[in-house]
C-alpha positions as CSV (number, residue, x, y, z in Angstrom):
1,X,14.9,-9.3,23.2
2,X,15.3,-7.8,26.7
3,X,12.1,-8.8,28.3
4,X,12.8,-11.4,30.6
5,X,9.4,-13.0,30.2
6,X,8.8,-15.2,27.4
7,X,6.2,-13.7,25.2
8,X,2.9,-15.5,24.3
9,X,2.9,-15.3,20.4
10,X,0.0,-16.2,18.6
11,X,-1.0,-19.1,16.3
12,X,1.6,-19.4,13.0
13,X,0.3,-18.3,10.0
14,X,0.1,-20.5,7.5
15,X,-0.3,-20.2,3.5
16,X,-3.5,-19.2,2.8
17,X,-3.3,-16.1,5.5
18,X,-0.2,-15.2,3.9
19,X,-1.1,-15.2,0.5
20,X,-4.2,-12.7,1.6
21,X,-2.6,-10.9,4.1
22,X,-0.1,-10.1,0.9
23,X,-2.8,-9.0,-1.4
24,X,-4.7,-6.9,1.3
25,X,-1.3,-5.3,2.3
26,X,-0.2,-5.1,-1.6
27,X,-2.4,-5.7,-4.0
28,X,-4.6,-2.5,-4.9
29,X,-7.9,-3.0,-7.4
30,X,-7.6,0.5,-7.0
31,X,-4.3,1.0,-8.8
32,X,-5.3,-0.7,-11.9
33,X,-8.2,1.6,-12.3
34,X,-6.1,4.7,-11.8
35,X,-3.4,3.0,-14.2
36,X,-6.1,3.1,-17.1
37,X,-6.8,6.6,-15.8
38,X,-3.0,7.9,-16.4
39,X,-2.4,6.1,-19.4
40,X,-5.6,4.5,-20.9
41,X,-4.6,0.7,-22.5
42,X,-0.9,2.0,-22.8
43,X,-0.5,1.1,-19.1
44,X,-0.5,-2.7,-19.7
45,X,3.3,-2.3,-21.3
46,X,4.5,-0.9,-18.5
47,X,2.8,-3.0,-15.9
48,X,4.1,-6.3,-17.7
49,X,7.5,-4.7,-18.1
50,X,7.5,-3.8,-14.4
51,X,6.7,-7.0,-13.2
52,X,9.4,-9.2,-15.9
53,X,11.9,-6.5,-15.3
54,X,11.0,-5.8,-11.1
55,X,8.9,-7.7,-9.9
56,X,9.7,-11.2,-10.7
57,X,13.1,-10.8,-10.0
58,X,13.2,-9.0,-6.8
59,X,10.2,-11.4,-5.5
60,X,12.5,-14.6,-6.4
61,X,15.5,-12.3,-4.2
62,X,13.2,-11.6,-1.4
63,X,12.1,-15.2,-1.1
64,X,15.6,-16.3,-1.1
65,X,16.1,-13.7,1.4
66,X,13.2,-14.2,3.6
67,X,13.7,-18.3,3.4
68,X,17.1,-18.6,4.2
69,X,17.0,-15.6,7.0
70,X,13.6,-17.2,8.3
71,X,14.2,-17.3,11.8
72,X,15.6,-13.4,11.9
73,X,12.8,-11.0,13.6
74,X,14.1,-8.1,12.2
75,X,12.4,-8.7,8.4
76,X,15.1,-5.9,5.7
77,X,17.0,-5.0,8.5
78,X,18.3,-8.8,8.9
79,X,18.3,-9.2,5.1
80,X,20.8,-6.1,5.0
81,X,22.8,-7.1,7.7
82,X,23.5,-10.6,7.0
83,X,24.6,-9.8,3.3
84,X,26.4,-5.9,3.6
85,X,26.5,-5.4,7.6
86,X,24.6,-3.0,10.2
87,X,25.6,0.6,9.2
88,X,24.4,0.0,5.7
89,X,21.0,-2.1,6.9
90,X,20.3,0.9,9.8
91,X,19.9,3.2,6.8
92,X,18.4,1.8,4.0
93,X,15.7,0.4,7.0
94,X,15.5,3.8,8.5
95,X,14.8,5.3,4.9
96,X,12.4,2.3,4.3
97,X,10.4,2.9,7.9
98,X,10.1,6.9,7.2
99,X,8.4,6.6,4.0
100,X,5.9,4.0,5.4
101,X,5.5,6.6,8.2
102,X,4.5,9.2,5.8
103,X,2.2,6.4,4.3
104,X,0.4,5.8,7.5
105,X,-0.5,9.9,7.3
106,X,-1.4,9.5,3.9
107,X,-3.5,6.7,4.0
108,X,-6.0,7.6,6.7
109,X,-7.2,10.1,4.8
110,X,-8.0,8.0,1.6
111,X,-9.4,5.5,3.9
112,X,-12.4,7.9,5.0
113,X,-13.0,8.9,1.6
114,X,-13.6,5.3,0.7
115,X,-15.4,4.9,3.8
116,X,-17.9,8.6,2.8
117,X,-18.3,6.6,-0.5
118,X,-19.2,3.5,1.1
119,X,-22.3,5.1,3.3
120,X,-23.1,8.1,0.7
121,X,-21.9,6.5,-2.7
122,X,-19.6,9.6,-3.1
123,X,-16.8,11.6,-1.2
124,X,-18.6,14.1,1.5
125,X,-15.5,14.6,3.7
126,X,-15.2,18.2,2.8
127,X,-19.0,18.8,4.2
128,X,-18.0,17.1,7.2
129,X,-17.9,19.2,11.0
130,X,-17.8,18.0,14.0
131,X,-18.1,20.2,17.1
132,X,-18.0,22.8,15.2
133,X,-14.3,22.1,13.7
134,X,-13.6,22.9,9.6
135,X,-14.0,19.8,7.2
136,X,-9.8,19.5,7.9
137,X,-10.1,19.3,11.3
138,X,-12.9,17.0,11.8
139,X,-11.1,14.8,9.4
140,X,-8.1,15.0,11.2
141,X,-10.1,14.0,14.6
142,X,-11.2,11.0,13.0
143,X,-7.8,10.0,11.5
144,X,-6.1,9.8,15.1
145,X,-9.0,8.4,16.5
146,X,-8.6,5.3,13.8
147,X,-4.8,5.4,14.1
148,X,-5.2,4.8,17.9
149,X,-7.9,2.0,17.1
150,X,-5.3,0.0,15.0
151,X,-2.6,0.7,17.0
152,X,-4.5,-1.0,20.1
153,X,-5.7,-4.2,18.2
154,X,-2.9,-4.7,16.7
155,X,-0.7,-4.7,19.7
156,X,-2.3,-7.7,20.9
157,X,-0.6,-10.1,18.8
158,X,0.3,-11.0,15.2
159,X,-2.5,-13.1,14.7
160,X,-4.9,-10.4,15.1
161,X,-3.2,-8.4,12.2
162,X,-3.5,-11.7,10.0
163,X,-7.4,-12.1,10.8
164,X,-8.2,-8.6,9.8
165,X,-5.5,-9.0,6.8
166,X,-7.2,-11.8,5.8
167,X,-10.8,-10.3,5.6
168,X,-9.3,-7.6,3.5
169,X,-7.7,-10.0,1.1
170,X,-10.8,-12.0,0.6
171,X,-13.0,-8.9,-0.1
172,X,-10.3,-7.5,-2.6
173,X,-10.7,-11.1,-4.5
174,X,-14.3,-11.1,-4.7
175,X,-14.6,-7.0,-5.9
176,X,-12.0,-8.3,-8.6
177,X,-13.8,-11.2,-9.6
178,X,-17.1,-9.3,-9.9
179,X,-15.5,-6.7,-11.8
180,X,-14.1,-9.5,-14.1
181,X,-17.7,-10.9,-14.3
182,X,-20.1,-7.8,-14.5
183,X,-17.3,-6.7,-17.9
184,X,-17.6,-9.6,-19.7
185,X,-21.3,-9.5,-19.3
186,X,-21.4,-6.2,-20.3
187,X,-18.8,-6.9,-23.4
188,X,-20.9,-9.7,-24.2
189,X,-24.5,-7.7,-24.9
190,X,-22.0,-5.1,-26.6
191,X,-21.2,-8.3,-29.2
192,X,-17.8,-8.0,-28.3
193,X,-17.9,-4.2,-29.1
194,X,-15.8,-2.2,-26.5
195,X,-15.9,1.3,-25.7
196,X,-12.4,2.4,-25.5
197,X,-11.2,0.8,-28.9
198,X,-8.6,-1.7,-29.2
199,X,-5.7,-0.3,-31.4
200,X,-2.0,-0.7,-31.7
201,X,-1.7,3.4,-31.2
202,X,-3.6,2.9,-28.0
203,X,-1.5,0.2,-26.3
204,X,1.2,3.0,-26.9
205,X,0.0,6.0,-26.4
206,X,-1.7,7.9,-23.7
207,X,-4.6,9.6,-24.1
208,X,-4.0,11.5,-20.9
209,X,-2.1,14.6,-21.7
210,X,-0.5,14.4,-19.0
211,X,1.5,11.1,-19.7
212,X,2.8,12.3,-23.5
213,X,6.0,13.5,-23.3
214,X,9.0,10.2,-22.9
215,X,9.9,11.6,-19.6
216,X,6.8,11.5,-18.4
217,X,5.6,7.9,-19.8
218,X,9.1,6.8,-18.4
219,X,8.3,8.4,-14.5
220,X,4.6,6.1,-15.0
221,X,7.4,3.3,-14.0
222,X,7.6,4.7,-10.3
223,X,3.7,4.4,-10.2
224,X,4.0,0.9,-11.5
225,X,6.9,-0.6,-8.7
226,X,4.7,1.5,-5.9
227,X,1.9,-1.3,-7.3
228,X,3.9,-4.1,-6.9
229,X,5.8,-2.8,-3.8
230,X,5.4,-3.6,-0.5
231,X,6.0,-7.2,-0.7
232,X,9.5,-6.4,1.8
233,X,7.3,-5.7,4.6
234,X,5.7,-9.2,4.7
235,X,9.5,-9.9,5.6
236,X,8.4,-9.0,8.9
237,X,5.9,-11.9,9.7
238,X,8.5,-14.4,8.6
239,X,9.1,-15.4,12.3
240,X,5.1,-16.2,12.7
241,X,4.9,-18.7,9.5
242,X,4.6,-22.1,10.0
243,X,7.6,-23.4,8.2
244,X,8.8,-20.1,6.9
245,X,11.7,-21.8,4.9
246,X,8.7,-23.2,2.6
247,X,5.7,-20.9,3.1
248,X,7.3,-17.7,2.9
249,X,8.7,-18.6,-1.0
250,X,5.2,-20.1,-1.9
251,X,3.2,-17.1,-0.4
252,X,5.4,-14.7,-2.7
253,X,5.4,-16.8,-6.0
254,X,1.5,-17.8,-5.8
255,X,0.9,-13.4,-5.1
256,X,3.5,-12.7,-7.5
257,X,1.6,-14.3,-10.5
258,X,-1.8,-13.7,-9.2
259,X,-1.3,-10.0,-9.2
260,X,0.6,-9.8,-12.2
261,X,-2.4,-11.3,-14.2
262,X,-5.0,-9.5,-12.4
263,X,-3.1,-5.8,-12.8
264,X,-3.0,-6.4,-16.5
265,X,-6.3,-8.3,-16.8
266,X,-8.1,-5.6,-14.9
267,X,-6.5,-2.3,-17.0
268,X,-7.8,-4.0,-20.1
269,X,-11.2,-4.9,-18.9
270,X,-12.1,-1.4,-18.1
271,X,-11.9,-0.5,-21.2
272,X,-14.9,-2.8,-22.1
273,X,-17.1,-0.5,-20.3
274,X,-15.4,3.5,-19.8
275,X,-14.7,5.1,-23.6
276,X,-11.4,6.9,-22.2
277,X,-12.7,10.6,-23.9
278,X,-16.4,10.4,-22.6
279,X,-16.0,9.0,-18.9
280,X,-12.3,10.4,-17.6
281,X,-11.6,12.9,-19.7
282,X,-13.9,15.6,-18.2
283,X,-12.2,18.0,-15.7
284,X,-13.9,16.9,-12.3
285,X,-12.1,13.2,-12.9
286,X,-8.9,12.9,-11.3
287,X,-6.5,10.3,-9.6
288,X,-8.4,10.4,-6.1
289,X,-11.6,9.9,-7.7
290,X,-11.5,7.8,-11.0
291,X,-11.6,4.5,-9.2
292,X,-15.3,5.8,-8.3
293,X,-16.0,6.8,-11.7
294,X,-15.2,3.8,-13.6
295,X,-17.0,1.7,-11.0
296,X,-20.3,4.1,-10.9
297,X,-20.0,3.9,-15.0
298,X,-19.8,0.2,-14.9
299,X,-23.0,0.0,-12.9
300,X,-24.8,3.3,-15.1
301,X,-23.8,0.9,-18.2
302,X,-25.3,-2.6,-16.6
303,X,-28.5,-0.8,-15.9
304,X,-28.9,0.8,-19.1
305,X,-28.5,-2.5,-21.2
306,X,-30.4,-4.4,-18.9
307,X,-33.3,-1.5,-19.2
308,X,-33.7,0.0,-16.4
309,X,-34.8,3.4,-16.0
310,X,-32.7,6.3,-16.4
311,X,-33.0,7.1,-13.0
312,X,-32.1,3.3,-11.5
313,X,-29.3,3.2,-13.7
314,X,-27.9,5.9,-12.1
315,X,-28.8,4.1,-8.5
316,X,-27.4,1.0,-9.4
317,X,-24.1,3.1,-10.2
318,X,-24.6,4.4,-6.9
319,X,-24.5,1.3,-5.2
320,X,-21.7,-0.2,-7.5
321,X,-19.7,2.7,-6.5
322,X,-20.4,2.2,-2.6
323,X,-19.7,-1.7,-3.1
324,X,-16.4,-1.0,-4.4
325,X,-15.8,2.1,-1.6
326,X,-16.7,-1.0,0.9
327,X,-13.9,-2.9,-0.8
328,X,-11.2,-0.5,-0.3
329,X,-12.2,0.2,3.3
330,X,-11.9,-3.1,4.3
331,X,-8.3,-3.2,2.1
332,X,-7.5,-0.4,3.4
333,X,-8.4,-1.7,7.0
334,X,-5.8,-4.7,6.4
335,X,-2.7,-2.6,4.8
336,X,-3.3,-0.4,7.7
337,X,-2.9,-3.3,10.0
338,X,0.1,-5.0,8.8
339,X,2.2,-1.2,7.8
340,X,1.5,0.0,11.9
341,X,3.1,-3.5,12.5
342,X,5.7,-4.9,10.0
343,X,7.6,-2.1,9.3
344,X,8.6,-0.7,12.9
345,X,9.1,-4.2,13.8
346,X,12.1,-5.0,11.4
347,X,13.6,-1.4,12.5
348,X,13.4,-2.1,15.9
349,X,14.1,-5.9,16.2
350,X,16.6,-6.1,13.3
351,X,19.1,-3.2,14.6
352,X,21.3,-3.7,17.5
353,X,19.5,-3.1,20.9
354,X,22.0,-0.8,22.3
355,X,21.1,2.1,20.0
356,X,17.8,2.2,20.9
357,X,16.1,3.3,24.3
358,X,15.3,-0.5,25.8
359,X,11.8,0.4,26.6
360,X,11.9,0.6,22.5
361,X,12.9,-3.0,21.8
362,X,11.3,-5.0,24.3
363,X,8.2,-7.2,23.6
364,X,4.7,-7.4,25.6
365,X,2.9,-10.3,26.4
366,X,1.7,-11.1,23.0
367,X,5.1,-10.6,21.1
368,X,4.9,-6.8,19.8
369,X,6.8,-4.1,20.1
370,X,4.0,-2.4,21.3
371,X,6.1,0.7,23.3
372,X,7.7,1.0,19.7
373,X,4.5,0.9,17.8
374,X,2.5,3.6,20.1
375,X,5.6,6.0,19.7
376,X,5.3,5.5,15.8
377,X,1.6,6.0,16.4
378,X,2.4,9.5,18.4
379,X,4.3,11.1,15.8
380,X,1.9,9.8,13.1
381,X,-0.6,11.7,15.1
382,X,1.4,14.6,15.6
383,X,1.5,15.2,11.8
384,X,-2.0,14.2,11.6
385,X,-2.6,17.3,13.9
386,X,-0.5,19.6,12.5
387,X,-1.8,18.9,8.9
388,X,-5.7,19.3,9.9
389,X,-5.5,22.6,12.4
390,X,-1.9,24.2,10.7
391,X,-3.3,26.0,7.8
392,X,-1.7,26.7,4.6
393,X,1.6,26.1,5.6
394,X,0.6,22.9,7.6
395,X,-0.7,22.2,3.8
396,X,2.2,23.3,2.4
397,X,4.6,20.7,4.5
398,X,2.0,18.0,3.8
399,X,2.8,18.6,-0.2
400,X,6.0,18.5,0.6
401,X,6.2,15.4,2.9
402,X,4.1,13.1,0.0
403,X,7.0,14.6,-2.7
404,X,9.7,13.2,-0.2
405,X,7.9,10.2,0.0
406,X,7.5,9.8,-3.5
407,X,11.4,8.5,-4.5
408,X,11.8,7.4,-0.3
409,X,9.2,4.9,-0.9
410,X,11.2,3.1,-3.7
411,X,14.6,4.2,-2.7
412,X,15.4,1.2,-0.4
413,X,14.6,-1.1,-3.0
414,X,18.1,0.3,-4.4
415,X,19.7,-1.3,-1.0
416,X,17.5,-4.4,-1.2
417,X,18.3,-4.8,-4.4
418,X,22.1,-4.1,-4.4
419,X,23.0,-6.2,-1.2
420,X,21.9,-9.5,-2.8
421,X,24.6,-10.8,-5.2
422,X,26.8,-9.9,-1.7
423,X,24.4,-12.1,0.3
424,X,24.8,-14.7,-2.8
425,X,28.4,-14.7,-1.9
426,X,28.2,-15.2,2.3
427,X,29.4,-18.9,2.8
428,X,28.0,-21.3,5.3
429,X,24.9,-20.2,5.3
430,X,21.4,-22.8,4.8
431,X,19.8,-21.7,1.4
432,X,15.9,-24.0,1.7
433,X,14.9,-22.2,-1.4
434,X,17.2,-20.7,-4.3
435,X,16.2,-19.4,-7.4
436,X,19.2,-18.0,-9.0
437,X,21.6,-21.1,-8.8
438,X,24.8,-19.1,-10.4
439,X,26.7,-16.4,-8.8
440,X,27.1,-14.4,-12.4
441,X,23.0,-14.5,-12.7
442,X,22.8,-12.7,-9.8
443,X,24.9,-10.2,-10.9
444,X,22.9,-9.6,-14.2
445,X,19.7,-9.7,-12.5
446,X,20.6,-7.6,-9.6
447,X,22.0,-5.2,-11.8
448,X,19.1,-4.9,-14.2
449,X,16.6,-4.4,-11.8
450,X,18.4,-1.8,-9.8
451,X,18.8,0.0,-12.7
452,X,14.9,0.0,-13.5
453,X,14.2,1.2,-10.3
454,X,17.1,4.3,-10.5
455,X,16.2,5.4,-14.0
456,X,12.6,5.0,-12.6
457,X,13.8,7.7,-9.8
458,X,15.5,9.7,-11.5
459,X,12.8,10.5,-14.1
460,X,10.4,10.7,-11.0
461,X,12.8,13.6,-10.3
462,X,13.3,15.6,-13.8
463,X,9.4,15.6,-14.9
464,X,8.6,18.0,-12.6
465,X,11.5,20.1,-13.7
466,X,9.6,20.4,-17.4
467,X,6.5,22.1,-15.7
468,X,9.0,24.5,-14.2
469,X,7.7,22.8,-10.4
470,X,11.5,22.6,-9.2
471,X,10.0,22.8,-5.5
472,X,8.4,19.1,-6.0
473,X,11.8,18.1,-8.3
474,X,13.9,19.3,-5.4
475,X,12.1,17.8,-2.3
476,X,11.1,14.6,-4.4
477,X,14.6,14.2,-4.8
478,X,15.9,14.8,-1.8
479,X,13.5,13.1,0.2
480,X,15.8,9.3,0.5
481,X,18.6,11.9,0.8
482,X,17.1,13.4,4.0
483,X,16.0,10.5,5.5
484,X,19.9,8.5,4.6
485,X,21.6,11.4,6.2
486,X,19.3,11.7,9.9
487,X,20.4,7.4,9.7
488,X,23.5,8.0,9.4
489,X,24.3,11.0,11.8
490,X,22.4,8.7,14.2
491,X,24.6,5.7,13.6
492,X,27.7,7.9,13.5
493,X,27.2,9.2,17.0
494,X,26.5,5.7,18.4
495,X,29.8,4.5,16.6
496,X,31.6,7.4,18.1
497,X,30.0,7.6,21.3
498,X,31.3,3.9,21.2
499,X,27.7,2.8,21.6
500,X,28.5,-0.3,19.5
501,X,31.5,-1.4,21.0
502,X,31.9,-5.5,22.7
């Protein structure tokens, strides 16, 4: 990079930290539960589909990619540009980095939720004020004051990001495995009796209503890769593994099939304790909340068969509930680490120096882009701001900003995807770990995977249309659109301003 200084990186990450900075980054207990809460047992299908059709695939491509590009700092943005060159890596990374962006806005706000349900065992962000300022507001305060918190540790060096990752990853492992313990328990007093029955209807159907009609069913497959994804962005610590060529590949496959048996695992074990009808289908339940629900039911039902009161059973759910808030605050804590980090890292290390301000690519003391990460940090902010004091129309372009984000979040995958039987092809270059030994394999995998995640999108983009909401069909659609065309105007100008030029 441009700073003359050699920077001081920190200690290489090895395995283990990898493997739990993945799941704390990735791996959400939380999504399971909201799976079961879109589409009841019928949600297993589609998360073992998505992972033989998506996820195995494009983990085996990535490893490939990340092993045999292990010394590149710029994560995607390398991956792109050694397989289908700079213009076409400058926009599918620049589609990539704005939808994390948008996540970093989103995010924060779930995160005090989890962290109201953690001290009060439910959400009491709308009752909160401080000096004087609307629940909206004083949320917002908080949100840039935690932004500017992670921003500052994180800065400091890459092992930093893998200590608090780590943390995260261990805590998500242990609310799984009590989960996993406190259902069979509960099963087992039941005598193997569950509460949401067992049928082959139910492993079809939803008993949402919401999730009936084929398109519908079909769009769940957006919320399914959005589960899986994120595993690109670990691309960006690749540089800071001890013996990337062989622990990057390992980290991925040992993730790949953890979280592929505890997704499915989990979304059938609720079912042991949460009859589908009784517990979700009630009007106050919905996607931001049912993660609570199940969890306070879980507790409600351990207390009740181990005959307790009324009255503690409803504690104990309590406490279950604030256990499992604690959990996603400390997950939440380590995705919020590695996303301020990873992501603006590949973008601004992986794309040619001279069409960026050099204040933008050069690296402090401790190996960051840290002049890079505070300006994503500012306009983060900025949002953050204009969200919590802007009203109904600040309201209004946050709706809209999440439906952009929507498609943008999975779009790049499309690039990702498609550039690899072209990076199968580049000669001369030293492959540590390969997967797909034949050129025509690639092809078929490549293909079939890209086309899960496009009819995936595009169904993202029609179900709306059915409800008559054509605002959230169009913005939802045009959100990679929007963000493609800002890249490439930008990388136009630079080509004709002869920015790029020997």
């Amino acid at each position: 990079m441009n700073d003359e200084s050699k920077p001081k990186v920190d200690t290489k990450i090895g395995l283990g930290s990898l493997v739990l900075m993945i799941f704390s980054a990735i791996f959400g207990f939380s999504n399971s539960l909201n799976a079961y809460y879109q589409m009841g047992y019928a949600s297993i299908i589609w998360y073992a589909l998505t992972a033989i059709l998506f996820f195995l695939p494009s983990a085996m491509m990535f490893a490939e990619y990340g092993s045999t590009f292990k010394a590149a700092k710029g994560g995607i943005f390398s991956w792109l540009r050694g397989s289908v060159g700079e213009k076409t890596a400058f926009i599918g990374t620049f589609i990539w980095l704005a939808a994390w962006v948008v996540w970093l806005v989103s995010s924060t706000q779930f995160f005090f939720v989890s962290v109201s349900t953690m001290i009060f065992g439910s959400d009491k962000t709308q009752g909160l004020h401080i000096l004087g300022l609307s629940a909206n507001q004083s949320l917002g305060l908080l949100e840039i004051l935690f932004l500017l918190i992670v921003t500052m540790i994180a800065t400091h060096g890459v092992g930093k990001i893998a200590r608090v990752a780590s943390v995260g990853g261990i805590i998500v492992f242990g609310i799984c495995a009590l989960f996993i313990l406190f259902s069979i328990i509960l099963l087992i007093m039941d005598h193997g009796q569950l509460a949401q029955p067992l049928t082959g209807a139910s492993l079809i159907h939803s008993p949402n209503k919401a999730f009936v009609s084929p398109i519908a069913v079909v769009s769940f497959i957006v919320y399914a890769l959005f589960a899986y994804g994120g595993l690109e962005t670990m691309a960006g610590i690749t540089d800071s593994l001890k013996q990337p060529e062989k622990t990057f590949p390992r980290g991925i496959i040992i993730s790949m099939a953890i979280m592929t048996i505890l997704y499915v695992l989990l979304i059938f074990l609720c079912g042991f304790a949460a009859n589908w009808y009784d517990v979700l289908g009630g009007k106050n339940v919905n996607i931001a909340n049912c993660e609570y629900v199940l969890i306070n039911n879980l507790g409600v039902k351990m207390g009740e068969h181990f005959g307790a009161s009324h009255a503690t059973s409803i504690m104990i759910g309590q406490w279950f509930a604030r256990f499992s808030g604690m959990t996603d605050v400390f997950s939440g804590l380590g995705a919020a680490f590695v996303m301020v980090y990873s992501p603006i890292k590949s973008f601004v290390e992986g794309c040619d120096p001279r069409l960026l301000p050099k204040r933008m690519t050069k690296l402090n003391k401790a190996g960051m882009p840290s002049f890079a990460m505070w300006i994503q940090c500012i306009i983060v902010c900025v949002i953050v701001i204009f969200i919590s004091f802007g009203g109904d129309a600040a309201n209004r372009f946050y709706t809209i900003l999440m439906d952009m984000m929507n498609v943008s979040s999975s779009a790049p995958y499309l690039f990702l995807i498609g550039a690899f039987p072209f990076f199968k092809m580049k000669q001369n270059l030293d492959r540590p770990f390969v997967f797909y030994h034949s050129q025509r394999i690639s092809w078929i995998a490549s293909i079939v995977v890209w086309l899960v995640i496009a009819i995936g999108i595009l169904f993202t983009c029609i179900q709306p249309c059915l409800t008559g909401d054509y605002m959230t069909a169009f913005w939802t659609a045009f959100g990679p659109v929007f963000f493609g065309i800002v890249a490439w105007i930008f990388y136009t100008i630079a080509e004709h301003n002869h920015v790029l030029d020997d």
